[in-house]
N, C-alpha and C positions, 0 to 999 in steps of 0.2 A: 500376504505372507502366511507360510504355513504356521497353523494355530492348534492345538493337542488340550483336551481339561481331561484333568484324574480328580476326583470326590475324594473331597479336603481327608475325608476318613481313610481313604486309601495310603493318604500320602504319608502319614502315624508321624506329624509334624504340629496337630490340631487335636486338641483336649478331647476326649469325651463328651463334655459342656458343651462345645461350641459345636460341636459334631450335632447332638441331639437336638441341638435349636433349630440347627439346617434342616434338620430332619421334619421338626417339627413332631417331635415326642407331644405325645398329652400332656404328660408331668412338666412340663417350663410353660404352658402357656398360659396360667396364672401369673408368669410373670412380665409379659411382654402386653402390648396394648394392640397389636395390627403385625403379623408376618411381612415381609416387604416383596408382596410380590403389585405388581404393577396396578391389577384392578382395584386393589386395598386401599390404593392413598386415594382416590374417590369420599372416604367415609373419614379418612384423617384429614383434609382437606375441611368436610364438614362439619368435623368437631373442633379443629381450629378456629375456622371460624367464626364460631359463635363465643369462642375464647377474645376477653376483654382485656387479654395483650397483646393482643395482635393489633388493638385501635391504638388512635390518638391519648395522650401523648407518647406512646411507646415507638410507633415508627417513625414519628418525627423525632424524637432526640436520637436514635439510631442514626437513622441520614444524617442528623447534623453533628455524631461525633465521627461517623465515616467521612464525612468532605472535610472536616479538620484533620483526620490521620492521612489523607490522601493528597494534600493541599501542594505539598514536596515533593508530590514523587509523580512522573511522567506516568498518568492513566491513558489507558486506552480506550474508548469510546464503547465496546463494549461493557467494560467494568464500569464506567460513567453511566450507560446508561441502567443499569445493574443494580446500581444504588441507588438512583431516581423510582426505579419503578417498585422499591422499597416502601416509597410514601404510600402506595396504591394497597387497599384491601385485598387487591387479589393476586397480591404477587406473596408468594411464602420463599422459603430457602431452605436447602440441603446443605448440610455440615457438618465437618470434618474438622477434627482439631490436633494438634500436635505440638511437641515441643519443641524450641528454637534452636534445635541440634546445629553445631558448627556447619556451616554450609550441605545445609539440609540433612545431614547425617546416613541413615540407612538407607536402601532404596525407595521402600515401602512410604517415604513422605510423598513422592511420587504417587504410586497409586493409590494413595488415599485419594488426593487432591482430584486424580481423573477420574477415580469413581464419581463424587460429586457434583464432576463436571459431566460426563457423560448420563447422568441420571436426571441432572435437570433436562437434559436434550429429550432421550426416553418421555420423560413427562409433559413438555410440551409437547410433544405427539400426541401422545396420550389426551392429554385436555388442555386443550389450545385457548382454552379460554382465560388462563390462569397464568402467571409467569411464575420462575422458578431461575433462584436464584444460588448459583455454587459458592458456601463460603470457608475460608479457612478462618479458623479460631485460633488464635496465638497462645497458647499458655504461656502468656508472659509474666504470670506471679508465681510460677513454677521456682523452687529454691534448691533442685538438684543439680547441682554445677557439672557434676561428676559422670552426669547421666548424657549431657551436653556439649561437654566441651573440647568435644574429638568427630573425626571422622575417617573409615578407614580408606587407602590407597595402594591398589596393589598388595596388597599384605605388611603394610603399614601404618601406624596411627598417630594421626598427624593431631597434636593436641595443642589447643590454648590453656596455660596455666596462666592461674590468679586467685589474690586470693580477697577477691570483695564477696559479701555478702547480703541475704537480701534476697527479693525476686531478681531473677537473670534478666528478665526484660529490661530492669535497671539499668544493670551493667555495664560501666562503660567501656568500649572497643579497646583500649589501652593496651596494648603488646599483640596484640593482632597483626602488627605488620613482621615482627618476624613470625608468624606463622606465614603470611603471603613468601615471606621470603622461601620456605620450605615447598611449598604449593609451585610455586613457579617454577621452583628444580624440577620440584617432582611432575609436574605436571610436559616439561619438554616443549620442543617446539611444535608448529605449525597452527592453522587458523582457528580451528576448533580449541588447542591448546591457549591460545591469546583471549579467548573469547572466555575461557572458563577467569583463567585468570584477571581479566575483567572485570566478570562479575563478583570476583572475590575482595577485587579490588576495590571497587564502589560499595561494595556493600559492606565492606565493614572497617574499610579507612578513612571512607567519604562519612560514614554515621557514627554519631554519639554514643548510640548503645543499644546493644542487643537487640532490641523488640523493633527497631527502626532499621537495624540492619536487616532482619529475617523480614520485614516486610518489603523491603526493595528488591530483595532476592526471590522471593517466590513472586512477587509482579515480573517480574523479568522471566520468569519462567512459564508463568501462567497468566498474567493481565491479557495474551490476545485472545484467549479462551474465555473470557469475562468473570474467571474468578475474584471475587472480593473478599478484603483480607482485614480481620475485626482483631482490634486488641481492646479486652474487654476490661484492661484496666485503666479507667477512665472515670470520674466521678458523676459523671450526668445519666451514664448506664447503672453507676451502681446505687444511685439515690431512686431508681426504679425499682431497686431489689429490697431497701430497706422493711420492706415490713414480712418478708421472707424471711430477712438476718433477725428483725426482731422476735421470729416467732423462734427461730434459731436458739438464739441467745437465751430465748425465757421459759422459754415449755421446754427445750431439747428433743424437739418431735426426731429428729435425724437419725438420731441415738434409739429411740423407743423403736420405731419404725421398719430400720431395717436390722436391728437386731434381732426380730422379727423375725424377720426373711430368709434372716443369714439360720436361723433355726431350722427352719422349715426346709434348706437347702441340705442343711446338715442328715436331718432326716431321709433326703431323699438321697446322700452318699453322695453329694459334690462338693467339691473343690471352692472354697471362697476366696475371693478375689482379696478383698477389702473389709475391713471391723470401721464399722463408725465410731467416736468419741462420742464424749458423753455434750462438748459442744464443739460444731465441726468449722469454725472458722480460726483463719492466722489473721493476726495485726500488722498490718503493714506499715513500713517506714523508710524511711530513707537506712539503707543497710540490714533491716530488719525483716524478718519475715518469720515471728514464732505464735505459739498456739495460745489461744482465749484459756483460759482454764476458770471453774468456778470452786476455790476455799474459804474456808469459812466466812464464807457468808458475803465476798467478794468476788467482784470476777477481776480475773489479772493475766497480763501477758507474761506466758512461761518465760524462765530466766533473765526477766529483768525485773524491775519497782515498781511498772508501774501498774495501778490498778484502782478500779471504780466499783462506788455503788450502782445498787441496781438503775437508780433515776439518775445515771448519772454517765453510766454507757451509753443508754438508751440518746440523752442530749447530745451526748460525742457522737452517735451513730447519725445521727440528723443531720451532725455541722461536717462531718469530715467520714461521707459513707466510703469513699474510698480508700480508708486506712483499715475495713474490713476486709478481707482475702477468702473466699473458699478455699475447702479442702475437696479433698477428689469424692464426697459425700453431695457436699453442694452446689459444686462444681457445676455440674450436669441442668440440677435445678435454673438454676441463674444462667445461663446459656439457654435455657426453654420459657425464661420467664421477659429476657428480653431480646429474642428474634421469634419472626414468624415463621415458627422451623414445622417441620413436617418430618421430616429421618434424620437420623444421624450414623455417619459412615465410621466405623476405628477396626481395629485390629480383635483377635482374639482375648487378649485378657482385657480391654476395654468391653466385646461386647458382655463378659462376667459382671463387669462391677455395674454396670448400666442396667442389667437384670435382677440384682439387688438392689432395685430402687424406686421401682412402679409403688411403694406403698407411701412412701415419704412423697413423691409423686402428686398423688390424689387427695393427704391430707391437706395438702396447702393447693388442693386447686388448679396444679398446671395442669397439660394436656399429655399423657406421656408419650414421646414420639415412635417412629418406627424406627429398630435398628438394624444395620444392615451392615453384615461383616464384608471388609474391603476387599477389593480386589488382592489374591496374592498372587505372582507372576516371577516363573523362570526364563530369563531373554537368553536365548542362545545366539550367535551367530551364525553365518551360514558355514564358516568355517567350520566350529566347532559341530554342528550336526552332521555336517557330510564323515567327517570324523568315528563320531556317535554311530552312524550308520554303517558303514568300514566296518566297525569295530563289533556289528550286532548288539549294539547297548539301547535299547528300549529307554521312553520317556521316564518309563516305572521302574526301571531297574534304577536310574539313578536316584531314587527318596531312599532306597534302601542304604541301611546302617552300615558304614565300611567295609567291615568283615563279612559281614550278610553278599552285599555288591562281590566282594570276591572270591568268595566260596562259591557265587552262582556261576563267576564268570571262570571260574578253574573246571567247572563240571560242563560248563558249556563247549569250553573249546580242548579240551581235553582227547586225546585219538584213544585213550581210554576209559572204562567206563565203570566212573567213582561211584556210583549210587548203587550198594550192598543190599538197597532193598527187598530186592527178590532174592537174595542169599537168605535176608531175616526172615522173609515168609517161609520158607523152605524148612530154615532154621525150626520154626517155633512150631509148625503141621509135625514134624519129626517130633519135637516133644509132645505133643497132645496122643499122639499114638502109647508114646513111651507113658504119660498120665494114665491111659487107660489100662496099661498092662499094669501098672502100681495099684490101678484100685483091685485087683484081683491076687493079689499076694497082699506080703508082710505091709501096713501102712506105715511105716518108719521108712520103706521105700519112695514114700512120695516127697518125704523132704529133701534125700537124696538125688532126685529128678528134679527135683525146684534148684538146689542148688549148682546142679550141673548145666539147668537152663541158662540162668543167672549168669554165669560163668563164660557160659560161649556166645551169648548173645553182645555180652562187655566186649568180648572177643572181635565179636566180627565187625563194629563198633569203633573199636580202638583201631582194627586195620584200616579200617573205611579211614577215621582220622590221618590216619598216617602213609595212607595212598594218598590222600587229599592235600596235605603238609608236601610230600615229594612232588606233585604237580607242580604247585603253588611256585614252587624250587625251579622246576625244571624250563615252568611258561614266565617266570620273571619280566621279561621283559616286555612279554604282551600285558600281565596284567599291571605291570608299571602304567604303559600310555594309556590302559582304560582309566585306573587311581589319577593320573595324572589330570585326566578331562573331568572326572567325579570332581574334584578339589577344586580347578577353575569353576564348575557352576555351584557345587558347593562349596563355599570355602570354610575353612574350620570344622568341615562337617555340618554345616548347620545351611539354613536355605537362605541364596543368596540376597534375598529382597531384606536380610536381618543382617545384614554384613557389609554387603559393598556398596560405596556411596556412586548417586550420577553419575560424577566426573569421567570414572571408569567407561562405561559406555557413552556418554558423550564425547570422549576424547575420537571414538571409531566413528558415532553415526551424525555429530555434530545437531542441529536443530532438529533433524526430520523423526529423534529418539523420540520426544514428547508427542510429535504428531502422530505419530505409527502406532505410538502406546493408545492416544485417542482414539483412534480410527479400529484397534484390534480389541483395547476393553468391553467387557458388556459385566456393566455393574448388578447385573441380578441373575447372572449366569449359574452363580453358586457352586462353583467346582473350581480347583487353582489352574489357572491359564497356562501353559506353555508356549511362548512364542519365538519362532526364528524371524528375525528382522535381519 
């Protein structure tokens, strides 16, 4: 299938930040541990493993809280064996994480998940001696409902309301089924259409709640690929982290650390993601999910009662380590503290805050990984480009900003000819002549020539505007159907992989969407993909 990349900086979609790391500026690479290009993970590979989480007891209570999360739900012998080779020293894992958006939510859940998957394939190439494992990370202690609990369709947003609180992995499915009812209008007939509605149906009227539904739906989308799918809120994972959270809780290294960084960032003129607290953990409970805080001389869970001495957390952290919750500070830590990870795949303002973090990182010992921004991908149809083409609309003319897109496309196709530019050169050589005669009389003449330049240069300016305005007028209807195919691939203005969910293209390509996404991603391509499938 034809395939097109534009450099993320071209596409003026991608921060400056994120732009410079691709780049690989001097100034960020204090803050990263290994660039992600393919011969690197060689040396990250070797510093892992001489890391004493990567052993025993850390990959067997992994395997053994994956074969209980999986115990329910139809695995596929890749993803079995996937987890098996878990136990093995020389198997590590690549990871990507996300939240438990309403049936996967934007597109871009998608090409996280194939980046991961396509990069452990890459790396078994690479060194064959090694296994490499794709995993998805569930943010299931995540507590933004709001953030979640929609997805769009056609240019509509088909939302779950409720109002429980808490982590969402919690959450039980309860009113879920009139949302199926809305999906299944919306969604119409035919096989593809049955099939979605399917999975919408098993996956959140057949499960409890939230974190068990988004794991049956991403196996169902991705288990024949052998992605394996962690919910790390579990107490046998998180009694491996305790003396992370105690060092958390007691010193506040999190807070010291990357406050840090975030200075040093300040200084260099960029943009921060994230501020850490002065202690970065929430208390977890059934309904509950609010922040540690430490007051006089106590530490207590914001807006409620309750609260401990120092010897006294510390005992509760030992009995009940799973009522401690990262925040997006340590987050990151406790995901590297127990998998045997090697990179980690996110988006744009994920790879910022992962960049504020290499120092909190090294005080406590982990290994900091490689990070490596996802794949981003415009899918066209075939329709839609032969269209595109028709039309002379360029890959890159459509990143361009509305008005930008048709201003170019009124001068394009225009039988006249809107660009006054060589009128202005013409323009201003006329005045530099007129300067010179001013320097040779009265100088009160030269302001006079200033302001007369001023004057007609507005002028030819303003007609340029208002030849370009009567175009605009006159071609309507063509730059209607270009606007009209900008807004299908962009919708809202904004890039589709931020906007429209699966379903949308699944309803056209049915299963062969994920396969084609596999087959055309290349995870260290470093430029946004354009594909006609």
């Amino acid at each position: 299938m034809p395939t097109n990349y534009i450099p993320f900086r071209e596409t003026n979609y991608f921060s400056d930040f994120i732009c410079d790391y691709l780049d690989e500026k001097p100034k960020l690479k204090p803050l990263y541990n290994r660039f992600p290009a393919i011969g690197n993970f060689e040396a990250q590979i070797e510093e892992k493993l001489h890391s004493e989480i990567v052993r025993e007891p850390y990959r067997k209570v992994l395997v053994d809280v994956l074969t209980k999360q999986y115990s329910q739900i139809n695995t596929s012998e890749l993803t079995l064996q996937n987890i098996e080779n878990l136990n093995s020293e020389n198997t590590f894992t690549i990871t990507t994480g996300h939240q438990l958006n309403l049936f996967t939510g934007p597109l871009y859940f998608l090409f996280k998940i194939i980046s991961a998957i396509n990069l452990t394939k890459q790396l078994k190439t690479s060194y064959p001696n090694y296994n490499f494992v794709p995993v998805y990370w569930m943010a299931s202690e995540d507590h933004d409902f709001d953030e979640i609990n929609y997805f769009n369709f056609r240019g509509k947003k088909i939302q779950w309301n409720s109002n429980q609180s808490g982590a969402v992995g919690h959450f039980n499915t309860e009113g879920l089924d009139a949302v199926f009812e809305v999906v299944s209008a919306e969604f119409g007939l035919g096989k593809n259409a049955e099939q979605l509605k399917k999975w919408f149906k098993d996956a959140y009227l057949q499960h409890n709640n939230l974190a068990n539904a988004t794991r049956y739906l991403a196996n169902e989308l991705f288990g024949k690929h052998g992605l394996v799918i962690l919910d790390s809120d579990h107490k046998d994972l998180k009694r491996l982290f305790i003396p992370n959270i105690e060092k958390e809780l007691v010193e506040q290294i999190g807070f010291n650390e990357v406050s840090k960084t975030n200075s040093s960032l300040e200084d260099l003129g960029l943009k921060i993601q994230v501020n850490p607290r002065e202690i970065n953990f929430f208390y977890l409970d059934k309904d509950l999910r609010e922040r540690i805080v430490f007051e006089d001389n106590l530490f207590k869970v914001n807006n409620t009662n309750i609260s401990w001495s120092k010897s006294e957390l510390l005992k509760h952290l030992d009995e009940m380590p799973e009522r401690f919750s990262p925040n997006v500070i340590m987050r990151p830590l406790y995901q590297e503290v127990i998998l045997p990870n090697l990179c980690y795949i996110g988006g744009g303002g994920e790879m910022i805050y992962w960049l504020q973090l290499k120092s909190n990182f090294k005080v406590h010992n982990v290994t900091f990984p490689m990070l490596l921004l996802r794949n981003s991908v415009l899918v066209k149809t075939k329709k839609q480009t032969s269209k595109l083409e028709n039309l002379n609309i360029s890959d890159k003319d459509l990143f361009l900003k509305r008005s930008s897109f048709i201003n170019k496309k009124v001068r394009k196709i225009s039988n006249v000819d809107i660009d006054f530019s060589k009128q202005l050169k013409y323009l201003e050589q006329q005045f530099e002549d007129l300067y010179k005669l001013a320097e040779q009389t009265d100088k009160s003449f030269i302001g006079a020539v200033k302001a007369q330049e001023v004057k007609q240069l507005k002028g030819i300016e303003h007609l340029e505007k208002r030849l370009l305005k009567a175009q605009k007028k006159k071609l309507a209807d063509q730059i209607s159907r270009c606007t009209e195919l900008q807004e299908q691939l962009f919708p809202n203005q904004s890039l589709q992989e931020r906007n429209t969910n699966f379903s949308e293209l699944y309803l056209e390509y049915g299963d062969s969407l994920i396969d084609e996404l596999i087959k055309l991603l290349e995870p260290l391509n470093g430029e946004f993909t354009i594909i006609t499938i």
